[in-house]
N, C-alpha and C positions, 0 to 999 in steps of 0.2 A: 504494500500500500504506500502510496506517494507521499512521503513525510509534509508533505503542504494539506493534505489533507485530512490527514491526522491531525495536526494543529487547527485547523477549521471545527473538526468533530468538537478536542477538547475548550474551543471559545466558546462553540455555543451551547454546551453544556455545564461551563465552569457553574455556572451560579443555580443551576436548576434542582439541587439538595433541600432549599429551603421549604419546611416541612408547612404542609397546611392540611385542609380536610380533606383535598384531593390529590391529585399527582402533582412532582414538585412544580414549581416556578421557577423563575427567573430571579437570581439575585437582585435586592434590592441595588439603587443605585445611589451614590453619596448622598444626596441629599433625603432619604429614605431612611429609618430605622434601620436598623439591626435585628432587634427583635421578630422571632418567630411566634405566629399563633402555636400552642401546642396540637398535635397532630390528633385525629379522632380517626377510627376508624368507620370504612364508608359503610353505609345500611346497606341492609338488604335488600335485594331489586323488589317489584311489584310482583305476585304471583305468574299474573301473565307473560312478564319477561323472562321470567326462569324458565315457561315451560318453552319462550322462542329459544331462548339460547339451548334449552337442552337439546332442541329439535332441528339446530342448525347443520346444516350440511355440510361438509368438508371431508379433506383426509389429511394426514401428517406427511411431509414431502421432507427428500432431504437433498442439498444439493452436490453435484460430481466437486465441487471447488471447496467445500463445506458449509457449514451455518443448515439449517433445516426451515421449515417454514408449516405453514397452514391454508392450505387450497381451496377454493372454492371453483368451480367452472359450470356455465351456462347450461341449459339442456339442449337448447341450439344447436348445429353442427354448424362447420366451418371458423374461418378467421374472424377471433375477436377482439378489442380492445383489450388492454388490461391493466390493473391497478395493483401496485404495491401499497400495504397495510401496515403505519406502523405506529406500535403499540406505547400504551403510556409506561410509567414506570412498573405498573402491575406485573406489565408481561402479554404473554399473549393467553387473557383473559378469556369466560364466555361472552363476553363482550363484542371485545375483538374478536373473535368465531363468529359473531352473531354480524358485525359488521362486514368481515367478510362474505359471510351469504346473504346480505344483503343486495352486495353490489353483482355477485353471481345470477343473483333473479333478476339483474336489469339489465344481464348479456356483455357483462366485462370477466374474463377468467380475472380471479382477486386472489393477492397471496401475503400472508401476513407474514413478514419477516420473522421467522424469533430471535429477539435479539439476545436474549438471557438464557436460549440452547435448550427448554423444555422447561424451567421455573419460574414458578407464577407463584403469587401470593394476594392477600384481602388484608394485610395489617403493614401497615404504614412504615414503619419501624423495619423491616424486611425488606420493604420497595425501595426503603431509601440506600439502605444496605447494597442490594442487588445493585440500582441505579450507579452506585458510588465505583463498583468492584467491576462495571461492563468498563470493558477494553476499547477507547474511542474507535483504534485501529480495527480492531475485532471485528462493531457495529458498522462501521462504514464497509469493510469489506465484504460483509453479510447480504448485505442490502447490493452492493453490486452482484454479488452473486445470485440474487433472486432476484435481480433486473435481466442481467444476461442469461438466467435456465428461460425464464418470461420468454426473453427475446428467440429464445430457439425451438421452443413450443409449436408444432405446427398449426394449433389452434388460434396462435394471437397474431396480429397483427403489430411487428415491432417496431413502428414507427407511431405507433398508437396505445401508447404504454405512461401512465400517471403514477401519483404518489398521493399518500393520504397520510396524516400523522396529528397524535395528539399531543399538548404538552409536551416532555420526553420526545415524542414520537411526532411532534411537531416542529421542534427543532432539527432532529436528525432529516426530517421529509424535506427542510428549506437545503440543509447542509446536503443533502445529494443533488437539491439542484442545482445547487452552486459544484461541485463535483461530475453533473452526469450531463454531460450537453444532448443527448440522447434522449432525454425524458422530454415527453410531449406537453406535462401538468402537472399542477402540485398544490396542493388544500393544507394550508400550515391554520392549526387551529391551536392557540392559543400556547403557541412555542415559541422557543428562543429565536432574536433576530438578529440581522446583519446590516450593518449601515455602511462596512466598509465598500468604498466602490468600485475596488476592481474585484470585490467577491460580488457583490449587484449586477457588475459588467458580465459578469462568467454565465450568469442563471439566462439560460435560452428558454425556459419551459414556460406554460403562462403561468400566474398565480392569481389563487386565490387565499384571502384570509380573514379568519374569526378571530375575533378576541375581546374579551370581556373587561367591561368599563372599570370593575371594581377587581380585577387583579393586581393581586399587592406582589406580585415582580413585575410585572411588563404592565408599565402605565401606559394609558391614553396617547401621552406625548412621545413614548416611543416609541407606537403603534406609528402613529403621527410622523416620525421621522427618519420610520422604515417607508410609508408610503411617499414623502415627499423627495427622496432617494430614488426610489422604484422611478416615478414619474419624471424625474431630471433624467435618469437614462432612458427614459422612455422604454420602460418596461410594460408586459402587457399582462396589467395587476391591476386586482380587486379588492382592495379591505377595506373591512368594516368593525367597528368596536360598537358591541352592546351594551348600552348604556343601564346601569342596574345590576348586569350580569356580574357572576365569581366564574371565578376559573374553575375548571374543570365542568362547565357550566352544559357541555352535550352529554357527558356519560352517567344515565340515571341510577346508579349505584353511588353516583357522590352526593350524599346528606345534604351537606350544606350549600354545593355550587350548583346541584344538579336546576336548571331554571327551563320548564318545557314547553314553553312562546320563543324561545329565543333559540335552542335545540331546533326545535320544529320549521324555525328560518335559517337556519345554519345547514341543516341536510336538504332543503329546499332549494338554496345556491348551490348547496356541492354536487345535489344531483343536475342542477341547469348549466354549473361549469365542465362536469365532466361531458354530458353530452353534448355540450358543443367544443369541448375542445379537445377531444377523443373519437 
């Protein structure tokens, strides 16, 4: 792995440990506390989403170059789009399963990276743990790997291959496409950013992004001055910050961020960006 890139991984992840009720954030920034809220652990899903996720479709893949992953594919035949999945600090959750077969029913072969190699966890404490001990080098290699098994699939179409990422997994999804000139698109929800400009200048893929008004790492104004970056290169980007919203505000297992109006418009854009730019 290209030591520029490895340094990329570990910028936008240095500060994403700071513990909250969801998956980590974004270190604060000088003028920000220090102080963490103490961590909770996240509730239990609604009855009816335990019985989706248990009823999600998929299988365990593992790749020739390594790292392994989580499949979802169309019932379609022929070339399809396809999306890499990647996961918040959890892991690749039923969540994340559950998202996966989400984007399978709407005729994208979907593949969830694992980036922590088959360990998952529900307590806070453990995520951060895992999140601390993953190998920046490791994860970015990972993720190429299950960009390039994608691309060789005779089912996808490899010039028609995206990224999706939460938090954690929203950081790494920006940081491949600052790494992957390949990739067609990429939905950063509520991850670490980049303002420097020749990593802006590098990202070929369109963007899209979520991010929540009341997240206490990645404030409004940095939201603000990742877009106003984006738009001086005249990059072809979307964000938006909801205003009210917490972080971790799409995945309904988080207690406290989980907010289901602002969820409910956030996979709304991401299903209107991916098909049009897929």
């Amino acid at each position: 792995m290209n030591r520029a890139l490895v340094l990329l991984a570990a910028v936008l992840l240095a500060g994403c440990d700071t513990k909250s009720s969801g998956p980590p954030v974004a270190a604060p920034s000088s003028a920000q506390s220090s102080a963490a809220a103490p961590p909770a652990a996240p509730s239990a899903p609604p009855a009816d989403s335990v019985a989706a996720q248990a009823a999600a479709p998929g299988q365990a893949v593992s790749f020739p170059s390594g790292g392994n992953g989580w499949l979802g594919v169309p019932a379609t035949p022929g070339k399809h789009p396809a999306i890499l999945v990647i996961q918040e600090w959890w892991g690749v959750t039923d969540w994340i399963k559950q998202d996966v077969a989400r984007f399978a029913s709407q005729g994208y072969v979907a593949l969830a990276v694992d980036l922590y190699r088959g360990k998952a966890t529900s307590d806070p404490g453990e995520a951060h743990e895992l999140m601390r001990g993953l190998p920046e080098d490791r994860a970015m290699g990972d993720m190429k790997a299950g960009f390039d098994w994608l691309a060789a699939r005779p089912d996808v179409d490899p010039q028609r291959i995206g990224i999706i990422g939460w938090c954690m997994g929203g950081g790494y999804a920006l940081a491949f496409a600052v790494a992957e000139p390949r990739l067609k698109a990429a939905v950063v929800n509520y991850g670490r950013l980049v303002t420097d400009p020749a990593k802006v200048d590098a990202i070929h893929a369109a963007l899209l992004g979520n991010f929540a008004g009341l997240d206490r790492g990645i404030e409004p104004k940095d939201v603000q001055a990742f877009a106003d970056t984006l738009k001086k290169d005249h990059k072809d980007a979307d964000i938006k910050v909801y205003d009210g919203a917490k972080h971790a505000f799409m995945n309904p297992n988080s207690k406290e961020g989980y907010d289901e109006a602002a969820a409910k418009d956030a996979w709304t854009r991401i299903d209107g960006f991916f098909s049009h730019k897929l």
